[in-house]
C-alpha positions as a LaTeX table, in Angstrom:
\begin{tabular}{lrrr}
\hline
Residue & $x$ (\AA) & $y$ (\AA) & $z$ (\AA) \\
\hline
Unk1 & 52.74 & 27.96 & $-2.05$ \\
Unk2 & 49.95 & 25.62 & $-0.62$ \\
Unk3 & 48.30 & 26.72 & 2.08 \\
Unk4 & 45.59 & 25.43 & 4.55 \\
Unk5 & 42.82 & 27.82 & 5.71 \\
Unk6 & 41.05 & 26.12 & 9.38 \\
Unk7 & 37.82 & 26.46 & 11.46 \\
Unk8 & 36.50 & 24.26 & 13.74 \\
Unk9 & 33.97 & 23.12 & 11.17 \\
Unk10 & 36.06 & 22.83 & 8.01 \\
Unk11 & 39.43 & 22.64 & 6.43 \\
Unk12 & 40.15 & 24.28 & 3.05 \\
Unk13 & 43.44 & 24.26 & 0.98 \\
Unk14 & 44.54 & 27.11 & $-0.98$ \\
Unk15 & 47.47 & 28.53 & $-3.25$ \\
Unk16 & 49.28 & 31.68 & $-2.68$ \\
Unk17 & 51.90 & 33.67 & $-5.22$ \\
Unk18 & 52.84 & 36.65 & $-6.62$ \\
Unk19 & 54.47 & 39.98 & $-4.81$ \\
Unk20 & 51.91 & 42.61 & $-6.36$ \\
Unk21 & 49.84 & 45.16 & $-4.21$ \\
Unk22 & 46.84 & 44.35 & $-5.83$ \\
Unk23 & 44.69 & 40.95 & $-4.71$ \\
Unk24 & 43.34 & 38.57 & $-7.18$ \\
Unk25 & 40.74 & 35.40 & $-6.17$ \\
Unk26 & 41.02 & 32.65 & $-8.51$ \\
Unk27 & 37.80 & 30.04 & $-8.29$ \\
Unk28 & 38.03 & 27.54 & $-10.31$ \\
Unk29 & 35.41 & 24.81 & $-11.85$ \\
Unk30 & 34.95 & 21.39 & $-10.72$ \\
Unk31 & 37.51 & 18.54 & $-10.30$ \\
Unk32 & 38.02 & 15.11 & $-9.45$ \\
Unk33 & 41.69 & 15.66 & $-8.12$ \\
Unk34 & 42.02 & 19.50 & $-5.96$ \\
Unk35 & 43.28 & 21.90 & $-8.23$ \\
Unk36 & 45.69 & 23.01 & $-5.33$ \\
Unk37 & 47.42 & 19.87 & $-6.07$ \\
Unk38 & 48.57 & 21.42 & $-9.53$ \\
Unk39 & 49.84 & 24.45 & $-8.21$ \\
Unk40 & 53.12 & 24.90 & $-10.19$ \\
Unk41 & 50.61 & 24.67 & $-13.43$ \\
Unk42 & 48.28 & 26.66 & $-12.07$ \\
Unk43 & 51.25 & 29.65 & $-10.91$ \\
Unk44 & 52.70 & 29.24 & $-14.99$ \\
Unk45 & 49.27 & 30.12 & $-15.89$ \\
Unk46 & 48.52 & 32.86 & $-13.84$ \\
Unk47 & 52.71 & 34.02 & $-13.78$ \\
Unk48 & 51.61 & 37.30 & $-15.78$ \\
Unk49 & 50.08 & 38.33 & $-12.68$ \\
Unk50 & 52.62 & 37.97 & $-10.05$ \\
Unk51 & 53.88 & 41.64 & $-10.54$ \\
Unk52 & 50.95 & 43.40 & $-10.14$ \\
Unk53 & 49.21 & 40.85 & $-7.55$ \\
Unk54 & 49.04 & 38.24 & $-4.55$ \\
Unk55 & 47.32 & 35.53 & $-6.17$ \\
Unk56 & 45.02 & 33.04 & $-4.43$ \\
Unk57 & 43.67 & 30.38 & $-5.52$ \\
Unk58 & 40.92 & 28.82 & $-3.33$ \\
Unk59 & 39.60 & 24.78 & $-3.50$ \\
Unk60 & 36.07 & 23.49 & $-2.05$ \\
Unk61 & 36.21 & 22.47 & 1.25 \\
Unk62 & 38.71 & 19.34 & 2.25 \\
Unk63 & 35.17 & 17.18 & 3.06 \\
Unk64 & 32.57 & 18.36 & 1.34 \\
Unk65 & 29.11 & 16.94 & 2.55 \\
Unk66 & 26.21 & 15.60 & 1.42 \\
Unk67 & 23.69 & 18.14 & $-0.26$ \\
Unk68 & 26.75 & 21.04 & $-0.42$ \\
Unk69 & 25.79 & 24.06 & $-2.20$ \\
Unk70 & 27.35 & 26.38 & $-4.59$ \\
Unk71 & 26.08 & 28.91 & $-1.98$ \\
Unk72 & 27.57 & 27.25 & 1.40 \\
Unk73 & 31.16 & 26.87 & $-1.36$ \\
Unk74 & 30.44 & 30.91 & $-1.90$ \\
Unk75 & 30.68 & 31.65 & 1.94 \\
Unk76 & 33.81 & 29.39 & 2.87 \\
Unk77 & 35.50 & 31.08 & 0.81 \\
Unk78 & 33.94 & 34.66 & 1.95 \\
Unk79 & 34.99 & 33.36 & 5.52 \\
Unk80 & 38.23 & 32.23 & 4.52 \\
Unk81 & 39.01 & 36.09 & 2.47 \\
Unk82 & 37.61 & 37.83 & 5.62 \\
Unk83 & 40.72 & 35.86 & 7.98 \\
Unk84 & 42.96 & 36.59 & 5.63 \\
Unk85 & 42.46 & 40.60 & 5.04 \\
Unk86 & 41.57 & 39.84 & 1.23 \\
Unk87 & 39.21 & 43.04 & 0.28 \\
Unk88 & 38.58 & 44.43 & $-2.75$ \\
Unk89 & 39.50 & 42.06 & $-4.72$ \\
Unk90 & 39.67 & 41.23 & $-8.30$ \\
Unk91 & 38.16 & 38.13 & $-8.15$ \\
Unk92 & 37.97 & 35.52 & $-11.43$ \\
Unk93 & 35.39 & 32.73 & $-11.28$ \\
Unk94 & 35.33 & 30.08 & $-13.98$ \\
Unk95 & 32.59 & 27.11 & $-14.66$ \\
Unk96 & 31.10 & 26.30 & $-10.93$ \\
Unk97 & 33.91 & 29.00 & $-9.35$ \\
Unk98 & 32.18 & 31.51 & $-11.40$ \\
Unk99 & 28.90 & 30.54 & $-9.92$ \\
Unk100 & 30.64 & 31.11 & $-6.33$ \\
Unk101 & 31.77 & 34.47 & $-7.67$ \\
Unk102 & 28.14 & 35.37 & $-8.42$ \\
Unk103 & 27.15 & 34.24 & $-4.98$ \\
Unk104 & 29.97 & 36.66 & $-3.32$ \\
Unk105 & 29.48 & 39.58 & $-5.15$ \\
Unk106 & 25.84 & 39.32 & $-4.29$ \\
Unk107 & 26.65 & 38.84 & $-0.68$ \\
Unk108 & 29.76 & 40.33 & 0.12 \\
Unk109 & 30.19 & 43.21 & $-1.87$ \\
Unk110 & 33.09 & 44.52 & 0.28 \\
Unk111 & 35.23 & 41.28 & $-0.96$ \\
Unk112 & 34.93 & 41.99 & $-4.65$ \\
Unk113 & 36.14 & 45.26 & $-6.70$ \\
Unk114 & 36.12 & 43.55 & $-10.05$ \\
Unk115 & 34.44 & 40.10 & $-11.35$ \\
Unk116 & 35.07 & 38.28 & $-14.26$ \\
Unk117 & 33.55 & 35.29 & $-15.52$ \\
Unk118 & 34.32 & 32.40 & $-17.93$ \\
Unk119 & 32.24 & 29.58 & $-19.21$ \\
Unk120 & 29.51 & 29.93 & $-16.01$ \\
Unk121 & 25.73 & 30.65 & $-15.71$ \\
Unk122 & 23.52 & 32.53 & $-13.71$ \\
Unk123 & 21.13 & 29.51 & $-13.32$ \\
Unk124 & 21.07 & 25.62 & $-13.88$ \\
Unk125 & 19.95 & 24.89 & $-18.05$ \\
Unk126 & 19.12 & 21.09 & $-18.97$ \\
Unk127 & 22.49 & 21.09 & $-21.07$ \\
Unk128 & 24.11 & 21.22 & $-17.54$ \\
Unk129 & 22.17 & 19.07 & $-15.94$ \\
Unk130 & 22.56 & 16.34 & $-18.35$ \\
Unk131 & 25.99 & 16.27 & $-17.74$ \\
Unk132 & 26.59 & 16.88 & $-14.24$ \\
Unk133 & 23.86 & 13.89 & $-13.74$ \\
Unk134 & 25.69 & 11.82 & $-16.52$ \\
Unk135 & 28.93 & 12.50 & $-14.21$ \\
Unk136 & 27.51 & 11.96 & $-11.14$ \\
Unk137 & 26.52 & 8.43 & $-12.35$ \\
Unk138 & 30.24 & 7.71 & $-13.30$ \\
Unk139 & 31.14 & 9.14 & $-10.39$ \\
Unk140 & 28.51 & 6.66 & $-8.24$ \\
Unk141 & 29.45 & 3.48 & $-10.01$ \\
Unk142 & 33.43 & 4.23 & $-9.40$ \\
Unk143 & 34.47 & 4.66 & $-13.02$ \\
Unk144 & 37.21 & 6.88 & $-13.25$ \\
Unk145 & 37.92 & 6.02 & $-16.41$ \\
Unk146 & 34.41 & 6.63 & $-17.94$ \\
Unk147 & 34.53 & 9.95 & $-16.37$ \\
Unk148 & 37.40 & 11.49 & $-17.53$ \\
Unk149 & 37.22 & 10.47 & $-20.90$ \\
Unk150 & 33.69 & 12.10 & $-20.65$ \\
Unk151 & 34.95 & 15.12 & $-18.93$ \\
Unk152 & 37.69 & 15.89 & $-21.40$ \\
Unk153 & 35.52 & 15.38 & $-24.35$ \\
Unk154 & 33.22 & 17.80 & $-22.99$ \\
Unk155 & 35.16 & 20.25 & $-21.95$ \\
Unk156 & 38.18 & 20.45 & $-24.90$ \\
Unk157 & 38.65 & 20.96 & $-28.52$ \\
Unk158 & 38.62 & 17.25 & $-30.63$ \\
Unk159 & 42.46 & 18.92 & $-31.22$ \\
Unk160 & 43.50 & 19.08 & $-28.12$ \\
Unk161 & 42.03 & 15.96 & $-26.38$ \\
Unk162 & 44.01 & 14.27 & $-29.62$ \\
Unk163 & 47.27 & 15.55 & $-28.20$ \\
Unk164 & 46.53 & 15.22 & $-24.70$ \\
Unk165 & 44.10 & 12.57 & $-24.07$ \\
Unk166 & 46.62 & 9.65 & $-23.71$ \\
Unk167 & 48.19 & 12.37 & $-20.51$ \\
Unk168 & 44.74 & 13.27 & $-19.24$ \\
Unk169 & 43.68 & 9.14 & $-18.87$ \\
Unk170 & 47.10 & 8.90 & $-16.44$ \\
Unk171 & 45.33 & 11.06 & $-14.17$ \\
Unk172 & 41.96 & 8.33 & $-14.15$ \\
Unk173 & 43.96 & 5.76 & $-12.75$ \\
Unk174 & 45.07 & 7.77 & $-9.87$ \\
Unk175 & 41.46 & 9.44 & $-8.75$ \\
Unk176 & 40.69 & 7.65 & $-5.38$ \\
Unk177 & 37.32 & 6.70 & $-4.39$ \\
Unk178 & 36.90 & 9.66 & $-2.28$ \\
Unk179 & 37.72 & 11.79 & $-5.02$ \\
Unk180 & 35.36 & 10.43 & $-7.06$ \\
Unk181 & 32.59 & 10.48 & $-4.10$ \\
Unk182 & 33.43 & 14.15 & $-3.53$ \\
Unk183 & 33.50 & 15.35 & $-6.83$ \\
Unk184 & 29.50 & 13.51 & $-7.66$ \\
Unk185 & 28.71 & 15.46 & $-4.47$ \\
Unk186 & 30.32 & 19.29 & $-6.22$ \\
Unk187 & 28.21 & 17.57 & $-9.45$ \\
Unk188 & 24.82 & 17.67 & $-7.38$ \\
Unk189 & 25.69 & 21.07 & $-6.26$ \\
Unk190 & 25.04 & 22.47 & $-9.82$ \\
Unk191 & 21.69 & 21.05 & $-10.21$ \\
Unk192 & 19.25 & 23.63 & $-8.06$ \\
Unk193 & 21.54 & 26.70 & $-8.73$ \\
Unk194 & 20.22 & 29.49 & $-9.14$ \\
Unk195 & 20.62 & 33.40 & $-9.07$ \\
Unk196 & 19.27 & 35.12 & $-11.96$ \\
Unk197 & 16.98 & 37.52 & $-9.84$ \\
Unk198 & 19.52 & 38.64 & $-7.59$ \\
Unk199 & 22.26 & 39.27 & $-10.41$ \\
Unk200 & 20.75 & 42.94 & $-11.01$ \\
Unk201 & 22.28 & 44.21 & $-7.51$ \\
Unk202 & 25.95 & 43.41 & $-8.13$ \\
Unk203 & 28.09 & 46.95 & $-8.51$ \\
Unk204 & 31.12 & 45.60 & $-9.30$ \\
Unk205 & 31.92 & 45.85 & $-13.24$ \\
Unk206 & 32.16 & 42.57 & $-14.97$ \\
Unk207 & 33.88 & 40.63 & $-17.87$ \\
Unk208 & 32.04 & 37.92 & $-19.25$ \\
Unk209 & 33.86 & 35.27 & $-21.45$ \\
Unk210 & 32.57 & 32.09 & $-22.56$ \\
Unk211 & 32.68 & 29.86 & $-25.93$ \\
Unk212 & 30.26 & 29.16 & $-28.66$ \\
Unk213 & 31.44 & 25.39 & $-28.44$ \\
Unk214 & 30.76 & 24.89 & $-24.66$ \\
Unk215 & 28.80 & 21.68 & $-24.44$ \\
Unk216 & 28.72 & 21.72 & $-20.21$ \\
Unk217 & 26.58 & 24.77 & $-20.05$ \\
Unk218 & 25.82 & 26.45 & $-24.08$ \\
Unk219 & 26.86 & 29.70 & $-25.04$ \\
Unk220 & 23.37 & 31.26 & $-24.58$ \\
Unk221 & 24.40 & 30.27 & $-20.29$ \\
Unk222 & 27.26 & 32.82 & $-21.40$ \\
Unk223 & 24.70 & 35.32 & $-22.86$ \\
Unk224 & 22.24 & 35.29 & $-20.28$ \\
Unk225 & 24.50 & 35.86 & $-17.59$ \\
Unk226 & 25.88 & 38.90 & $-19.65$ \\
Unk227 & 22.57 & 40.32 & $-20.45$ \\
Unk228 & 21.82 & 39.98 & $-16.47$ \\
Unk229 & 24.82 & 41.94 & $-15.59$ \\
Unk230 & 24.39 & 44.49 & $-18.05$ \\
Unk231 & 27.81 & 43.92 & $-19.83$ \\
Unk232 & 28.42 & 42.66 & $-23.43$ \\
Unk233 & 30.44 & 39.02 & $-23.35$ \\
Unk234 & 33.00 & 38.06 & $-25.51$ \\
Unk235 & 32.29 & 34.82 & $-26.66$ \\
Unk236 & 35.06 & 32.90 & $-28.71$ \\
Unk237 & 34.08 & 30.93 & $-32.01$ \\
Unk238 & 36.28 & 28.27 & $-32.07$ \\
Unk239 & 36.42 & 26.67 & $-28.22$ \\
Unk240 & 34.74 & 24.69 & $-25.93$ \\
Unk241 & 34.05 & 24.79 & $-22.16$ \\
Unk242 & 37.89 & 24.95 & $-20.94$ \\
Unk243 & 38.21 & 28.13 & $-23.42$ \\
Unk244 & 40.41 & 29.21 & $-20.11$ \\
Unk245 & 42.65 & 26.55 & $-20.78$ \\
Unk246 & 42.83 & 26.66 & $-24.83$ \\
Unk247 & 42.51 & 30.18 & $-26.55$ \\
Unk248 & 46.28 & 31.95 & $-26.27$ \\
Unk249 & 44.89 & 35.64 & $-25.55$ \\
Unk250 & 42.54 & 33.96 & $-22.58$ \\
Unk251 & 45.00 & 35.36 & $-19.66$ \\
Unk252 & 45.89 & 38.56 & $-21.84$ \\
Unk253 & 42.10 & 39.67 & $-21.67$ \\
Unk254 & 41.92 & 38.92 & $-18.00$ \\
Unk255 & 45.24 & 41.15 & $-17.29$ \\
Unk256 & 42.99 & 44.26 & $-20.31$ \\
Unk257 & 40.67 & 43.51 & $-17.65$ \\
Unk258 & 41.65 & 43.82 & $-14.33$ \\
Unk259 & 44.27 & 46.50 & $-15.17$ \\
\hline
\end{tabular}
């Protein structure tokens, strides 16, 4: 079900499922169309855990503003779990959702019982910021085209953007101009981030996953966040960036996990 969290300042959209007792947080990475507009995709992903917990899935802010950071995306959606009696949470934070995890269970310990991780960093690397400025520029000049053929590349398997690429360019002719505008401005938001040093005071235990492929942020982003939270990370041989989307046990070791 898509939802609408509101404050005066803000409005945020957000999917709920699943009967289970337990709570689960889902951040995800960056888009150019919300991810809440997906959400039958996004329940068959997540359908093992609508048993055992509410799911909710939180996107950025409706209007997201010039100079937004990863931190100010980190406390909407503290404020937005506070209204809604979401505690204790098993929370799972992938690409720039996993850097909003970091930023919560830094700040708001109380919201997070378990954290894992996929295909994030602790801080900015110049692999990342290559990209997210290459994107940004697409995103500037209005080519939607440009950028999702560079987005897909980056983030998938040459298999997989073979079979899906002629689907995934149907979606570039539908990105609006504010799309595009908002997602250059959730680009930008990557490039001064930053929380190694505070990374040593999270409690909550942590799963780390990332891929030895991942040409958005490198595999050694993967390890250095691991060795900062004091957990080994499992990093797959074969993937890229959107591991979450392409290795079949990806949801399985989630469920190990949080169970």
């Amino acid at each position: 079900m898509k939802l609408t969290f509101e404050t005066p300042e803000f409005k945020m959209n957000y999917l709920r499922f699943g009967s289970g007792a337990r709570q689960l947080v889902v951040l995800p990475g960056i888009s150019v169309a919300p991810v809440t507009d997906s959400a039958p995709f996004v329940e068959a992903a997540f359908a093992p855990f609508k048993q055992t917990h509410t799911v909710y899935l939180f996107d950025r802010r409706n209007d997201p503003p010039p100079g937004f950071t990863v931190e100010e995306m980190a406390e909407d959606t503290a404020g937005a779990m506070t209204a809604l009696g979401i505690a204790d949470a098993d929370i799972y934070g992938t690409s720039q959702g996993g850097m909003m995890a970091l930023v919560l269970a830094m700040r708001y310990p109380e919201l997070c019982g378990r954290l894992a991780l996929s295909s994030t960093m602790a801080r900015t690397n110049p692999t990342c910021r290559s990209v997210m400025e290459k994107w940004i520029s697409l995103s500037r000049a209005g080519d939607s085209r440009g950028l999702h053929v560079s987005f897909f590349e980056l983030l998938y398997t040459e298999d997989y953007c073979k079979k899906y690429m002629r689907a995934m360019l149907s979606v570039a002719d539908k990105a609006t101009p504010k799309q595009l505008s908002d997602f250059a401005v959730l680009c930008e938001a990557c490039l001064g981030f930053d929380c190694l040093d505070g990374i040593g005071s999270i409690a909550a235990p942590a799963l780390v996953l990332g891929a030895e492929e991942d040409r958005v942020l490198t595999a050694n982003a993967t390890r250095e966040l691991a060795r900062a939270l004091s957990c080994e990370p499992f990093v797959y041989p074969d993937y890229g960036h959107a591991v979450y989307d392409e290795a079949p046990d990806f949801i399985g070791r989630l469920r190990e996990f949080f169970s």
